[in-house]
C-alpha positions as CSV (number, residue, x, y, z in Angstrom):
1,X,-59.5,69.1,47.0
2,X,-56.9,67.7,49.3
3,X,-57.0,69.2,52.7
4,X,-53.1,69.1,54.1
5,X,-53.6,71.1,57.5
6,X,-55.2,68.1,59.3
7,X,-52.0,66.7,59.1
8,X,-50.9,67.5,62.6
9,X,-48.6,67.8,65.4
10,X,-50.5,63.9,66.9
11,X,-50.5,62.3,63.3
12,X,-47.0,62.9,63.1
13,X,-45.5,61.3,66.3
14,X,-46.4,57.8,64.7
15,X,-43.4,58.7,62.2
16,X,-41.0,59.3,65.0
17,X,-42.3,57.2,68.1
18,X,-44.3,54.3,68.8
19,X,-46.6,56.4,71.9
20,X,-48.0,59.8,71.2
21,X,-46.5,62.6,73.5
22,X,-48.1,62.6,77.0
23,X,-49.9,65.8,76.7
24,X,-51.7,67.3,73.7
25,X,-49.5,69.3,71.1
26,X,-52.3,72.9,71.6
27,X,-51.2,72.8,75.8
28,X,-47.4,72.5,75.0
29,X,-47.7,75.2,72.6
30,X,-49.4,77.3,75.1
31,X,-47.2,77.2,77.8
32,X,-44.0,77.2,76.4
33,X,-44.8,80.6,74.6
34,X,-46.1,81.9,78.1
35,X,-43.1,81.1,79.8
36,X,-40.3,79.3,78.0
37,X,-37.8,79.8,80.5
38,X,-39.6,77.6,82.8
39,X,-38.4,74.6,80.9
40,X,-35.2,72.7,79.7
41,X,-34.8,69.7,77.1
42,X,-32.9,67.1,78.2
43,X,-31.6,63.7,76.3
44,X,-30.4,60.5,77.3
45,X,-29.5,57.9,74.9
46,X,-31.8,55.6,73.3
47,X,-30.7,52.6,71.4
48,X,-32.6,52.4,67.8
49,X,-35.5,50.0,67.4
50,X,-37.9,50.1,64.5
51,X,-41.6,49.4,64.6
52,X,-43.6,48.5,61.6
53,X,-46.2,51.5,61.1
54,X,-50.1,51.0,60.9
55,X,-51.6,51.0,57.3
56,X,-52.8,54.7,57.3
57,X,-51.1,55.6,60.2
58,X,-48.9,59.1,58.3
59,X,-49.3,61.5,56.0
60,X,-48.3,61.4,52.6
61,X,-44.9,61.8,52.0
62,X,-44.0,59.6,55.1
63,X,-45.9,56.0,54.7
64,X,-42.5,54.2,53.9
65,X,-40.7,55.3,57.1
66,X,-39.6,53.1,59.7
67,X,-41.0,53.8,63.2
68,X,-38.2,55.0,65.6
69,X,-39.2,54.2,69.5
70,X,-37.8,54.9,72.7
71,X,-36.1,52.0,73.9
72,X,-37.7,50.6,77.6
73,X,-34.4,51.6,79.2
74,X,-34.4,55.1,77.9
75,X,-38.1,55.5,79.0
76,X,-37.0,54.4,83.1
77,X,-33.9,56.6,82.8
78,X,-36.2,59.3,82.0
79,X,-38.9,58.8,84.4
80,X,-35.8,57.9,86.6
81,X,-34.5,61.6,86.0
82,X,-38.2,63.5,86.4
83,X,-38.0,62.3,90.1
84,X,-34.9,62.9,91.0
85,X,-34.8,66.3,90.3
86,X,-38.4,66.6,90.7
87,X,-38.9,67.5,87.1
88,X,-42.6,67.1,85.2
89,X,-42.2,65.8,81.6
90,X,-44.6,68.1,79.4
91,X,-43.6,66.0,76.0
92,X,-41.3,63.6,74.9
93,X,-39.7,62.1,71.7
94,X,-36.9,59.9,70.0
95,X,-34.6,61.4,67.6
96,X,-33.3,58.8,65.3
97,X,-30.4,60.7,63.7
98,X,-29.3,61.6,67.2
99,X,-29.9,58.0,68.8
100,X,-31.7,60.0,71.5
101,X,-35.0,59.7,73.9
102,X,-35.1,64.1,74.3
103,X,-38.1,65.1,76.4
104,X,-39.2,69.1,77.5
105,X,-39.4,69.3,81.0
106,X,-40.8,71.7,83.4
107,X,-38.4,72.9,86.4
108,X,-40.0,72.7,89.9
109,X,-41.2,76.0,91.1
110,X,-38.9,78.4,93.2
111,X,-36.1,76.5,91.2
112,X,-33.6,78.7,89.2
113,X,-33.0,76.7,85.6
114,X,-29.4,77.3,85.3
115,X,-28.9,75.5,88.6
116,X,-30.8,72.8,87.7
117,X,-29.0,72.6,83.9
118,X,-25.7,72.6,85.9
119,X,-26.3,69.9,88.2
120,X,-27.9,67.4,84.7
121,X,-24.6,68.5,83.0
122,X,-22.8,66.0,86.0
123,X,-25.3,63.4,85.8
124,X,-23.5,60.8,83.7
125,X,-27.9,59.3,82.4
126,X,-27.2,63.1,80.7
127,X,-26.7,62.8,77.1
128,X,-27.7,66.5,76.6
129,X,-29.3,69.0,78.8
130,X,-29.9,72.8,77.5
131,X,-32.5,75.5,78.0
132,X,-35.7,75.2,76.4
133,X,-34.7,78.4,73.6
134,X,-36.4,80.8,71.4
135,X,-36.2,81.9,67.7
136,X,-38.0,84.6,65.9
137,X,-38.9,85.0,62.4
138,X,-36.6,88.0,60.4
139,X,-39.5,89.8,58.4
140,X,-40.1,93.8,59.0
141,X,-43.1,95.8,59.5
142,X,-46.9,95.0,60.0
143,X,-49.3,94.7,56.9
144,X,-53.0,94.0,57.1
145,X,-54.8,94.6,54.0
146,X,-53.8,92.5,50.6
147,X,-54.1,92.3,46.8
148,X,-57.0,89.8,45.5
149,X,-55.8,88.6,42.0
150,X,-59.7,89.1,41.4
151,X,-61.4,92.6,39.5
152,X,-58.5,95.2,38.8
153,X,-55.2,94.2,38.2
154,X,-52.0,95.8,39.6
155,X,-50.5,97.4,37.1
156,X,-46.4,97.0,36.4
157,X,-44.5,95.1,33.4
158,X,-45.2,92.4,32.4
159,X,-42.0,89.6,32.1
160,X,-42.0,88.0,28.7
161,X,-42.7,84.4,29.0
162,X,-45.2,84.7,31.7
163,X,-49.1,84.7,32.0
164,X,-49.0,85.5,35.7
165,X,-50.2,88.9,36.0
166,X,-48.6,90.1,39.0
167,X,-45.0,89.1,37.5
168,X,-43.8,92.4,36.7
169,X,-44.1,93.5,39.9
170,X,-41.7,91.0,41.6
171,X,-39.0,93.5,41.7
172,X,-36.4,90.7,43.2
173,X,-37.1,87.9,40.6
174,X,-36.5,90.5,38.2
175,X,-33.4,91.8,40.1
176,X,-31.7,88.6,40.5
177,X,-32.5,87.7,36.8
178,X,-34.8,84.5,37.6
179,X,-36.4,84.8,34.4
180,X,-33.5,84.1,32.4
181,X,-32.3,81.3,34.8
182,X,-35.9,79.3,34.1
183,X,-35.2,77.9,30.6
184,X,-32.3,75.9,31.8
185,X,-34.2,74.8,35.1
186,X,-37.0,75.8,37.3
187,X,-36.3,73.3,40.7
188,X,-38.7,70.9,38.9
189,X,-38.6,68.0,41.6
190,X,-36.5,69.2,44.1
191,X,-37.5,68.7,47.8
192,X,-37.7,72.3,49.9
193,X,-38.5,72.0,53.2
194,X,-39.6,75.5,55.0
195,X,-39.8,74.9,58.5
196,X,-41.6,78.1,59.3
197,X,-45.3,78.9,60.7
198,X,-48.0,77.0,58.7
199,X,-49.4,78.5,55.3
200,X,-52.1,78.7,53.4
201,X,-52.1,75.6,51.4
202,X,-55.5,76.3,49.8
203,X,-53.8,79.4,48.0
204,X,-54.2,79.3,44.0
205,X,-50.9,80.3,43.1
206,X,-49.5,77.7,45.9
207,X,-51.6,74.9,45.2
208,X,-50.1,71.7,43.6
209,X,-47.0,72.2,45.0
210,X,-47.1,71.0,48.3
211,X,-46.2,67.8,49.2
212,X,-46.3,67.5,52.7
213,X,-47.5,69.4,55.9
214,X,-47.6,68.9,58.9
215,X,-48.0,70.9,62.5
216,X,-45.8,70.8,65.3
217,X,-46.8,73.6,67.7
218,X,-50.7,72.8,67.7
219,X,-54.0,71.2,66.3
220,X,-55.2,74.4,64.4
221,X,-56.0,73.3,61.1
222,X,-57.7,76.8,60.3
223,X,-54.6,78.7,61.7
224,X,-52.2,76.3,59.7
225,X,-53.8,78.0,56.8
226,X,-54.3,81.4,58.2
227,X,-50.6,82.0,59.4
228,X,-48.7,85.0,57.4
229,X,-45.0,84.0,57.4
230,X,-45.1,80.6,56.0
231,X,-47.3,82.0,53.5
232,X,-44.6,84.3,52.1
233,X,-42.2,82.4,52.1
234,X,-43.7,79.7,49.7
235,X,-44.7,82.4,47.9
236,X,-41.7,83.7,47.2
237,X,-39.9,79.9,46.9
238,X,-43.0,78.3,44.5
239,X,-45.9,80.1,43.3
240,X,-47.3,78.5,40.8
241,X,-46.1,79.6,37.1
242,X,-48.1,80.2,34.0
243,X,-51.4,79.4,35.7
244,X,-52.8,83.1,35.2
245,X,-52.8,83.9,39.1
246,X,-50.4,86.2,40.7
247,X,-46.6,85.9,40.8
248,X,-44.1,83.3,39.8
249,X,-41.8,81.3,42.5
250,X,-38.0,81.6,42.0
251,X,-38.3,77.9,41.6
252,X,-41.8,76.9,40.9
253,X,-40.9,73.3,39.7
254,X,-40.3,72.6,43.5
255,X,-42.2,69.7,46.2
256,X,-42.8,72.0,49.2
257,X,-42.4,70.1,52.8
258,X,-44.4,72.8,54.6
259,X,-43.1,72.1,58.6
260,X,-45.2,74.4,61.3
261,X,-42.7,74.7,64.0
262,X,-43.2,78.7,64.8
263,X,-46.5,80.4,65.7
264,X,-47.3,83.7,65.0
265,X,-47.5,86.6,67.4
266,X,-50.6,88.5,66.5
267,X,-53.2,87.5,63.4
268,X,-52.4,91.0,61.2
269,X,-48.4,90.3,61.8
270,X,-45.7,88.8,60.6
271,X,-43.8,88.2,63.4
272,X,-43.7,84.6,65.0
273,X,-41.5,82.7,67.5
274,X,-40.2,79.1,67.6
275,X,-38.8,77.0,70.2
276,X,-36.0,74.0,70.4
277,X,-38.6,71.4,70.7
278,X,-40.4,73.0,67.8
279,X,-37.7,73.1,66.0
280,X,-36.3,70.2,66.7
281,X,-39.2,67.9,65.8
282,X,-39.5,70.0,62.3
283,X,-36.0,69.0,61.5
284,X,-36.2,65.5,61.9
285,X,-39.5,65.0,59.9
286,X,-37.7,67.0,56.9
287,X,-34.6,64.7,57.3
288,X,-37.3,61.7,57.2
289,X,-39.3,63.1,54.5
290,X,-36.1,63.3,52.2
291,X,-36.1,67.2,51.6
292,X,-33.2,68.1,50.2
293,X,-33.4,72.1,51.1
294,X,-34.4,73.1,54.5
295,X,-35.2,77.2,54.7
296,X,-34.8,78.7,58.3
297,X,-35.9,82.3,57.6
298,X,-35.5,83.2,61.0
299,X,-32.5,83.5,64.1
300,X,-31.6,82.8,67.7
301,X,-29.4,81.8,69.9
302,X,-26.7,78.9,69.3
303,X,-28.7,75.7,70.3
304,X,-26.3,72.5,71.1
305,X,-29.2,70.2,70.0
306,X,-30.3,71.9,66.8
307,X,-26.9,72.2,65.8
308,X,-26.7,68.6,66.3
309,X,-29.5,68.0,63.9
310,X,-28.4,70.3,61.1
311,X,-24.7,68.6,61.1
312,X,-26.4,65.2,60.7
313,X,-28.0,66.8,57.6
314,X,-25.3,68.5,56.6
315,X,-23.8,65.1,56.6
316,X,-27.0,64.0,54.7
317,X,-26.2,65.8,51.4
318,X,-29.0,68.7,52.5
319,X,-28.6,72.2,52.1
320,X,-29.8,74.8,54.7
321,X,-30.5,78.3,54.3
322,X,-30.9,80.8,56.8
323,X,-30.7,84.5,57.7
324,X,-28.3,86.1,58.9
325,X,-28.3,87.4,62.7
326,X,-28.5,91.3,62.7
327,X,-26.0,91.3,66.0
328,X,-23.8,88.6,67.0
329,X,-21.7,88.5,70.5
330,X,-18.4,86.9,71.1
331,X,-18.5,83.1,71.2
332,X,-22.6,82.9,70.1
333,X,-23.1,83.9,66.7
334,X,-26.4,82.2,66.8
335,X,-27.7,79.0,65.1
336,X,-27.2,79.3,62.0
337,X,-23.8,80.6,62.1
338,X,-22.0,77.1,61.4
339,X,-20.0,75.7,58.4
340,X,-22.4,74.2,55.9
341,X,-24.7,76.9,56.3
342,X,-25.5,79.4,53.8
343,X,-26.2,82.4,55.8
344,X,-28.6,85.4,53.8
345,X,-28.9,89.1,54.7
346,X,-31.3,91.5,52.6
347,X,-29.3,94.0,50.3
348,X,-28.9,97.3,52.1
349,X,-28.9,95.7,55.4
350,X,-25.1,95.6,56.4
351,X,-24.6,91.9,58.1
352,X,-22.3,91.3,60.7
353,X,-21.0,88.6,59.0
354,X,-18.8,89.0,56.2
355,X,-19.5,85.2,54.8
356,X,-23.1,86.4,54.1
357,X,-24.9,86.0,50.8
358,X,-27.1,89.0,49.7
359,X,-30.7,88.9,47.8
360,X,-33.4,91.7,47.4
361,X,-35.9,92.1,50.7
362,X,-37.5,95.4,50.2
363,X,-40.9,95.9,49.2
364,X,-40.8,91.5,47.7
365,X,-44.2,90.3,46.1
366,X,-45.4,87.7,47.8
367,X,-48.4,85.6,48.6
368,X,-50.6,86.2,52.0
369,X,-53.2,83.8,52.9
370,X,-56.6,84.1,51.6
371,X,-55.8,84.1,48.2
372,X,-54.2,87.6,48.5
373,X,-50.5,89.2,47.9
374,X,-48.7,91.4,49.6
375,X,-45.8,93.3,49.9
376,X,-43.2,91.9,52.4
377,X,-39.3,93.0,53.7
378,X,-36.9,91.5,55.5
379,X,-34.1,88.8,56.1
380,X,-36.5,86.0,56.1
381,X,-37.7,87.2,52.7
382,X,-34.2,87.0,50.9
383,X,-33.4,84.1,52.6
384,X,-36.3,82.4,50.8
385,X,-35.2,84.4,47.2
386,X,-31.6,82.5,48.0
387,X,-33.5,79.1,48.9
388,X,-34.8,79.2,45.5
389,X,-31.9,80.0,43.5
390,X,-30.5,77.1,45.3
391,X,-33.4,74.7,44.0
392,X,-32.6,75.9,40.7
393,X,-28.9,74.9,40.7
394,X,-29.6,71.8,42.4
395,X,-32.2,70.4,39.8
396,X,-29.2,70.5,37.6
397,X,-26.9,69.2,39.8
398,X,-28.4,66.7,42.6
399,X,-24.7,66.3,44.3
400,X,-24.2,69.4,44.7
401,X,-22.3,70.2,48.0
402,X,-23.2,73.2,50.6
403,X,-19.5,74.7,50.2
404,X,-19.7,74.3,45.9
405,X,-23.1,75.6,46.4
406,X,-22.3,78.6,48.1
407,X,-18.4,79.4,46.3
408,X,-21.1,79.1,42.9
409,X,-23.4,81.9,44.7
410,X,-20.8,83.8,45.8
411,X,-18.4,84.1,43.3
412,X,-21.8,85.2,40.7
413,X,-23.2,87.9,42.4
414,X,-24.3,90.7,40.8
415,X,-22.5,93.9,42.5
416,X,-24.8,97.0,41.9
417,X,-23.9,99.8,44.1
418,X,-25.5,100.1,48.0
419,X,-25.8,96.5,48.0
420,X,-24.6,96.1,51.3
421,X,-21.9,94.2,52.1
422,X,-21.4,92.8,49.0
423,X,-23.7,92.0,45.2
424,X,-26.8,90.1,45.5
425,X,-27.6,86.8,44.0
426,X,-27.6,86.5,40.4
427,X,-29.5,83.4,39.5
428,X,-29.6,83.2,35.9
429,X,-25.3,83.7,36.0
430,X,-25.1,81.1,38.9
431,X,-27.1,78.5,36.3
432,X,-25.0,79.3,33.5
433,X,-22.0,78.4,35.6
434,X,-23.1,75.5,37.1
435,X,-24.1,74.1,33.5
436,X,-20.8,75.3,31.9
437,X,-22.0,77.7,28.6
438,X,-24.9,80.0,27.7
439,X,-25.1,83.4,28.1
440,X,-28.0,85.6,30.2
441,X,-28.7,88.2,27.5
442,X,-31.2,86.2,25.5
443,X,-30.8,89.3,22.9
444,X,-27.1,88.1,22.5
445,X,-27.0,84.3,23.2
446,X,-30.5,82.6,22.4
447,X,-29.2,79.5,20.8
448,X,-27.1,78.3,23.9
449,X,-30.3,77.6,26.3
450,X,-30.1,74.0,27.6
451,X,-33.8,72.7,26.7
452,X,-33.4,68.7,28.1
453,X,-32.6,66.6,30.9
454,X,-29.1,65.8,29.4
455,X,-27.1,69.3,29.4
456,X,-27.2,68.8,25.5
457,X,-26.4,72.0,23.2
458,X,-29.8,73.1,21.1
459,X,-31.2,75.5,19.0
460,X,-34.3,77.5,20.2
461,X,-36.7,78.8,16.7
């Protein structure tokens, strides 16, 4: 049995730098979640150099990626800047996209941050200076105990087609018609990236469909596989179909990339917190892992570096899907909020945002760690529902474009009443109109089903 949580915060520096950070990954994650607004990130510019990597030296899913370094000049500049302003670098690392050296750094006691961020914005070494930020996860409510596929089932309805026994629970997949959406495709192939807390990758209805992991707030491995949130979300993206565990994924064909850039508040929760650097270094190792979804089931402030990053993807061809912020204020409507974005709110929850899609987040089927299932609600939870539908569509169509992607969503929708500010996703109808015919009443239509990899016409006996 592969073991994926090893791969960690230290084994993946040697796919983005040619030196490890200067402290260990568990100490930066502990003080920046004690006091974040004790440090900034700042960026100068770094001019790209690849290093050839050691045989062995990253995890799956990375050994044919060039080595981006900081350049010597962009290492002086930095330590040039740390004693000026009598800053203490805590970690440091290149971002290719960005053609930056970034680093986290600590501001000198007694020293008020927005003072110090307004004298780097004059320094002309300054490529980018910004408060070291925080995001939180979007899921509601605090569950502790959960269902073991093991003994007694759960009774519910069963979905035709499906030897999972926990199917006819999954009240969204059923809502948003997933079932008849999976004969024409089911994600098979299709790189999702949730950048998230860890998850349980020894799960039995999660197994086989990971990829990649890999930790970038500590060196945890157990709590990689303990952590809630991550869980549920590749639950709801992937589990396994058809294997006689569980539930089914709204795109269980999918590669997870399974990113640990948030850590979770409290061991019975949900709720978990992320940071710019965090996030930061998750993004880039999806961009170099080739994932071609990235779910962000969670929100925060408007974050001039992250932004950055998700624009370079954007330009990439990849998707992103995030929830929506409950509350926005004038001029910051958080970080997702940008064009390119597909932006998620849970039906019933009003978003502020009228450009939001809607999916099904109350009382969602979903995997916890441990080999157990759960109930779950919440933004992040349709957010993920929405990722999935997304997989779908793009396994039929790889050049699929964030704006076609989202008109396609959009203009399908289901529109039951009380869905809040508008229908919820309908995946089968958003297949059927990507592919061009077919019909979602199998009672009516079940001769039009695609059934191979050319969009041919057959019959189904």
């Amino acid at each position: 049995m592969r073991r994926w949580a090893p791969v960690c915060l230290a084994l993946m520096a040697s796919a983005c730098s040619s030196t490890p950070v200067r402290i260990e990954s568990r100490a930066l994650g502990d003080q920046v979640s004690r006091s974040p607004d004790h440090f900034i990130i700042a960026a100068v510019d770094n001019d790209p150099s690849a290093f050839t990597a050691r045989a062995g030296s990253t995890p799956r899913g990375y050994d044919s990626i060039a080595i981006y370094g900081p350049s010597p000049a962009a290492r002086q500049m930095m330590r040039a800047l740390e004693n000026d302003y009598g800053l203490r670098e805590v970690s440091a690392w290149p971002i290719d996209p960005l053609h930056m050296h970034c680093a986290v750094l600590e501001v000198p006691k007694g020293t008020d941050r927005a003072t110090m961020l307004a004298a780097l914005a004059h320094d002309r070494r300054i490529k980018l200076a910004e408060p070291l930020q925080s995001f939180s996860t979007r899921t509601e409510g605090t569950r502790t105990e959960g269902t073991r596929t093991e003994g007694t089932r759960t009774e519910g309805t069963r979905t035709e087609g499906y030897n999972d026994p926990y199917v006819g629970l999954q009240r969204g997949f059923q809502q948003m018609d997933v079932a008849d959406a999976h004969p024409w495709s089911r994600g098979d192939g299709i790189r999702v990236a949730i950048i998230d807390t860890g998850a349980d990758t020894e799960h039995p209805d999660l197994r086989g469909n990971i990829a990649a992991a890999a930790n970038f707030v500590d060196s945890d491995d157990r709590q990689f596989r303990l952590d809630r949130h991550g869980t549920e979300m590749a639950g709801v993206i992937a589990a396994v179909a058809n294997n006689r565990e569980g539930i089914v994924g709204i795109a269980p064909g999918v590669r997870l990339l399974l990113f640990k850039a948030c850590w979770q508040a409290r061991l019975d929760a949900d709720a978990a917190r992320c940071n710019s650097f965090t996030l930061a270094r998750a993004l880039v190792a999806a961009f170099d892992a080739h994932a071609q979804i990235v779910n962000l089931s969670l929100a925060g402030p408007a974050d001039p570096l992250l932004t950055d990053l998700i624009r370079v993807g954007l330009r990439r061809g990849v998707l992103f899907v995030g929830a929506a912020p409950a509350d926005v204020t004038e001029g910051n409507e958080g970080l997702l909020h940008q064009p390119g974005v597909i932006e998620v709110a849970s039906t019933g929850n009003q978003s502020v945002l009228s450009t939001a899609l809607y999916a099904p987040g109350r009382e969602i089927l979903t995997l916890l760690p441990g080999g157990h299932y759960d109930f779950a609600s919440g933004d992040s939870i349709a957010t993920a529902q929405v990722t999935g539908v997304l997989a779908l569509l793009l396994a039929k169509k790889t050049g699929l474009s964030a704006a076609d992607a989202y008109r396609l969503l959009r203009d399908t929708s289901a529109h039951p009443a009380g869905a809040g500010g508008g229908g919820f996703v309908d995946a089968c109808a958003a297949v059927v109109a990507l592919v061009g015919h077919g019909s979602c009443n199998p009672a009516t239509d079940v001769e039009t089903r695609l059934a191979d990899e050319h969009g041919q016409r057959v019959a189904l006996h």
